[in-house]
C-alpha positions in Angstrom: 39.6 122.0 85.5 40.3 125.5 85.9 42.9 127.4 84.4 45.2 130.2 86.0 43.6 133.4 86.0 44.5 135.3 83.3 42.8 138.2 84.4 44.9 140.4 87.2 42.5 140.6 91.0 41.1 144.2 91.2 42.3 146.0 94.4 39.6 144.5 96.3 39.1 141.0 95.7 40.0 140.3 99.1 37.0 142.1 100.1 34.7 140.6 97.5 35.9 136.9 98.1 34.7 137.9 102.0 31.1 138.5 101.1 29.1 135.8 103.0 27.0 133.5 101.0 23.4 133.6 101.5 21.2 130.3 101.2 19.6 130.0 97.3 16.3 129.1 98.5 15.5 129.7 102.2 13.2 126.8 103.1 11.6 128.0 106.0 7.8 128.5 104.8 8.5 125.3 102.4 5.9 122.4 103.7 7.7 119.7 105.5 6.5 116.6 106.2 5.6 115.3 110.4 8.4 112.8 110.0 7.3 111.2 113.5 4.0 110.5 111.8 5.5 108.7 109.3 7.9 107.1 111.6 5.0 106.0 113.7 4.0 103.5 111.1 6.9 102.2 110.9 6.7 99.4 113.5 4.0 97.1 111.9 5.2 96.8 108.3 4.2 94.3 105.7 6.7 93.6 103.1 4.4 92.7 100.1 7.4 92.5 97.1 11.0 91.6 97.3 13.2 92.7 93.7 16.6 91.8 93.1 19.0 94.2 90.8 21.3 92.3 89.1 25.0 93.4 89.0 25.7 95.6 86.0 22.1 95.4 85.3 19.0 97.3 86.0 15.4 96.3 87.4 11.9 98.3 88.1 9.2 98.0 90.4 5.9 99.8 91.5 5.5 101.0 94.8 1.7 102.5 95.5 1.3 105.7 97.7 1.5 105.3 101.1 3.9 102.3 101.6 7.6 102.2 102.2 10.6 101.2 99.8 14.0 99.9 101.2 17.5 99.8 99.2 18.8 97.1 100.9 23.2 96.4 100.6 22.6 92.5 100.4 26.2 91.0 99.5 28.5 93.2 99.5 30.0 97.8 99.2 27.5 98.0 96.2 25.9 102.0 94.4 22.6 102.2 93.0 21.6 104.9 90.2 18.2 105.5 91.3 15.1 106.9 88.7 11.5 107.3 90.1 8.5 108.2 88.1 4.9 109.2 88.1 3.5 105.1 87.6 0.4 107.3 86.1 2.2 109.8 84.2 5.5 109.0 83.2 6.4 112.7 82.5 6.4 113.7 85.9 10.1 112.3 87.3 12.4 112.8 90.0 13.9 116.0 89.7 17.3 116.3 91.2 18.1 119.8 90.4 15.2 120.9 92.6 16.1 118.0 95.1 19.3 119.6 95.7 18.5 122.9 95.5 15.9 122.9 98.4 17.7 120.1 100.7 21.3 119.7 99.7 23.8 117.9 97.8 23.0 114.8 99.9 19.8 113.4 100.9 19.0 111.8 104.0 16.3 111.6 106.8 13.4 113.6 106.6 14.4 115.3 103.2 12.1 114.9 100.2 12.6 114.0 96.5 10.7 116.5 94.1 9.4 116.0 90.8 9.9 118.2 87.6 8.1 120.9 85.9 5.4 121.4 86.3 4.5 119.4 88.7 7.0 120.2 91.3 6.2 118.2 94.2 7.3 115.7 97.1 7.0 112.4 95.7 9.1 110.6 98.5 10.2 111.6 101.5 13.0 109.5 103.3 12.3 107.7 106.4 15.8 105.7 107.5 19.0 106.1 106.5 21.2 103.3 108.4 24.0 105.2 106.7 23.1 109.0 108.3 25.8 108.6 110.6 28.7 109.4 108.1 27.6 112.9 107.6 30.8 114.8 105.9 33.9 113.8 106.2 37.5 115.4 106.1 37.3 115.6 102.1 33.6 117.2 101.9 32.3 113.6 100.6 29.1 112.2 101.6 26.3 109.5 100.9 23.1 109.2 98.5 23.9 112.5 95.9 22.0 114.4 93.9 25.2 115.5 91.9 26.2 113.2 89.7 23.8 112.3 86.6 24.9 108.5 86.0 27.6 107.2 84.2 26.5 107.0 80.6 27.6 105.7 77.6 28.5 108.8 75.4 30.4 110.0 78.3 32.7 107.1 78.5 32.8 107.8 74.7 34.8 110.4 74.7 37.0 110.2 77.6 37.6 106.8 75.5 38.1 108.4 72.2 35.7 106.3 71.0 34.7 103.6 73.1 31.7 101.6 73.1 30.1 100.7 76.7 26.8 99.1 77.2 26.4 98.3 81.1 27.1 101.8 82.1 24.2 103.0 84.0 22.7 105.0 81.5 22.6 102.1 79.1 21.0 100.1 82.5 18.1 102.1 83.4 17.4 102.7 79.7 17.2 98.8 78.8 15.3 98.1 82.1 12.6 101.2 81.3 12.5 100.0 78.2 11.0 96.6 78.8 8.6 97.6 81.4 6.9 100.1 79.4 7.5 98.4 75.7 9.2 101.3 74.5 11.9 100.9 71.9 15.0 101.7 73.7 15.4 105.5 71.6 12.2 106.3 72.8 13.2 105.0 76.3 16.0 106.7 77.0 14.5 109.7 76.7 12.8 109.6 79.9 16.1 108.3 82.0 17.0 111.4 84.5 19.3 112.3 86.6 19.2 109.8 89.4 19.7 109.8 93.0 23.1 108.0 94.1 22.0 105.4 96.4 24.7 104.6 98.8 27.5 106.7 96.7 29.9 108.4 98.3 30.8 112.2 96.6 31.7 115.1 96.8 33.6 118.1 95.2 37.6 118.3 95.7 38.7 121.9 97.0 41.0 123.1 94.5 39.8 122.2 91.0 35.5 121.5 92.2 35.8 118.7 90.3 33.2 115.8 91.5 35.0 113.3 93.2 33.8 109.2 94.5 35.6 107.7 97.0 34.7 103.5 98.3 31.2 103.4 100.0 30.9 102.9 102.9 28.0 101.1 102.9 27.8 97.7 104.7 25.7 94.2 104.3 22.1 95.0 105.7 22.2 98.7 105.5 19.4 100.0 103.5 18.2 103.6 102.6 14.4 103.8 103.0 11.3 105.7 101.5 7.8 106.5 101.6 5.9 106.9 98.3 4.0 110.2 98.3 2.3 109.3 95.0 2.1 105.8 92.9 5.7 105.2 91.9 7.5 103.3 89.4 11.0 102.8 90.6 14.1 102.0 88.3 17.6 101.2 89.8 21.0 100.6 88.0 23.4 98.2 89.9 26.5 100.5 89.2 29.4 98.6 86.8 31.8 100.4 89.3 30.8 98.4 92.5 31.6 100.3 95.4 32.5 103.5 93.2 36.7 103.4 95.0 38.3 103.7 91.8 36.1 103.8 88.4 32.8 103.3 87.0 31.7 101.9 83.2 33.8 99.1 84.3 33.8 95.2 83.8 36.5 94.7 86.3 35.1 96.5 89.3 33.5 94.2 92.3 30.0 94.4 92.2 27.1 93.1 93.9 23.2 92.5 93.6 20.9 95.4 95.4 17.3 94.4 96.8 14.3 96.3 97.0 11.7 95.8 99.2 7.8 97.2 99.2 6.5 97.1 102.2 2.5 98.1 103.4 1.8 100.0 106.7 -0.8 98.8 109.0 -2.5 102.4 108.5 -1.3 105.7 106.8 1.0 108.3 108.6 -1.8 110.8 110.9 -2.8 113.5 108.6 -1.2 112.3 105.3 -2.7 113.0 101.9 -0.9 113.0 98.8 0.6 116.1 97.5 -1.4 118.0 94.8 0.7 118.9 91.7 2.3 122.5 91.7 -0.4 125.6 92.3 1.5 127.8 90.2 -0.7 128.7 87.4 1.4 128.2 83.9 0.7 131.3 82.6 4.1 132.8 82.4 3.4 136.6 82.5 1.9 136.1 79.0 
C-alpha cells in the first residue's frame, strides 16, 4: 500500500496529473487474426479428448495446432490457473506480460495469447467466451486476467509467517508438469509461469491499486474457448480458493472440478498457417 506523500505537490501537479495517457503499444499494424474464419469452423466440431481437473489439483493435456480447447465450469463457481507451452519446445510459454500489454488486463474474444522471448508469437487466439458479457463492472473487475501470477506457496509463506501450503496453485501446476514431463519437481517448477486466470474475476481497487478478486461469476456450462496456433501442452490448476469470493491457498473454500475439452475441426480456418517464431534478429546492437 501506499504511504502519504511525504514529498509537498509542486505548483503544478494539477496540471501534470491532467496529461492524457497515451496507449503503451498502439496495435494497429499488429497482425490480427480473421476471427470469422475461425469462427466458421466452428459448427462441425469433433471433440476427440475430455480431461477432468481435480479440485485443489492440477492436470495437462495436448492439444495439436489447429483444433479448439474449451474450459468448461462443470459443477459449480470454480477459477482455473492456466499454463500453456510449446509441446515441442518447452521453453517457449505463455507470456502474460506481453499478453497484457498488447490486449489488456483481461482477455476475451478475438484476443491472442503470446509466447516469450524470443519467440514472441500468437499461440492461441480465443474463440468464445460465454462469459464476455460481464465486461467491467462498477469496481473495475473483470474475467480471465493476465494480472495475477498464481497463488504460490512462498507467498502464502510469508503473509503466514511461516506457513507451509502444498495445494496452492503454484505447488499444483508444478506437481502436474512434473509428472508429465518426468522432471523432478525443482527442475519442474522452473518452467511454471504466470498463468492466465480462467474464469477469475479481478481487478485493481482505486485508492491503494492493490489487486483485488471478487466471487466469479461464472455459471455451470459456461466455458472459455481456444484455438491452438501451434502444438500445445496445456496445464491447469483447479484454484484451492473455489470461486476466488474471499481467499485462495485455502482448504475451506468450495471448490469444484474443471473439464477440458479438445475438439478437431472438419477443416482449418481459410487462410490459416501457423505463426513463425519472432523475425527480430537477436543480435542486440552488438
Amino acid at each position: 500500500m501506499k504511504p502519504n506523500p511525504i514529498t509537498a505537490a509542486p505548483a503544478d501537479a494539477a496540471a501534470r496529473k491532467a496529461i492524457a495517457p497515451v496507449v503503451c503499444y498502439p496495435v494497429e499494424t499488429l497482425p490480427r487474426p480473421d476471427l470469422s474464419a475461425y469462427r466458421a469452423v466452428r459448427d462441425d466440431l469433433t471433440l476427440v479428448e475430455t480431461v477432468i481437473v481435480p479440485p485443489r489439483e492440477a492436470a495437462t493435456w495436448s492439444v495439436p495446432a489447429g483444433h479448439f480447447c474449451r474450459i468448461v465450469s462443470s459443477e459449480g463457481p470454480q477459477v482455473g490457473d492456466l499454463n500453456l507451452f510449446n509441446a515441442n519446445d518447452l521453453k517457449e510459454r505463455l507470456f502474460t506480460g506481453k499478453t497484457r500489454a498488447l490486449n489488456g488486463t483481461h482477455v476475451g474474444l478475438g484476443d491472442q495469447l503470446f509466447s516469450n522471448f524470443p519467440y514472441l508469437r500468437p499461440i492461441a487466439t480465443i474463440t468464445h467466451d460465454t462469459l464476455d458479457w460481464y465486461g467491467f463492472d462498477d469496481f473495475g473487475g473483470a474475467v480471465h486476467d493476465v494480472i495475477g501470477t498464481r497463488c504460490d506457496p512462498y507467498t502464502h509463506n510469508l503473509l503466514s509467517h511461516g506457513g507451509q501450503y502444498h495445494h496452492c496453485c503454484h505447488s499444483n501446476l508444478t506437481r502436474a508438469f512434473a509428472a508429465k514431463t518426468g522432471m523432478a519437481p525443482r527442475e519442474a517448477e522452473t518452467y511454471v509461469h504466470d498463468v492466465l486466470n480462467v474464469f477469475m474475476c479481478t481487478g485493481f481497487t482505486r485508492d491503494t491499486g492493490q489487486y483485488f478478486m471478487k466471487a466469479s461469476p461464472v455459471r455451470p456450462g459456461d466455458y472459455l474457448e481456444f484455438f491452438a496456433e501451434i502444438d500445445l501442452l496445456g496445464c491447469m490448476s483447479a484454484c484451492p480458493g473455489g470461486d476466488c469470493s474471499a481467499q485462495h491457498s485455502s482448504d475451506t473454500a468450495k471448490c469444484y472440478p474443471m473439464v477440458v475439452e479438445i475438439y478437431k475441426p472438419k477443416g482449418l480456418p481459410e487462410g490459416w498457417a501457423p505463426p513463425p517464431i519472432n523475425g527480430y534478429d537477436g543480435t542486440h546492437g552488438l
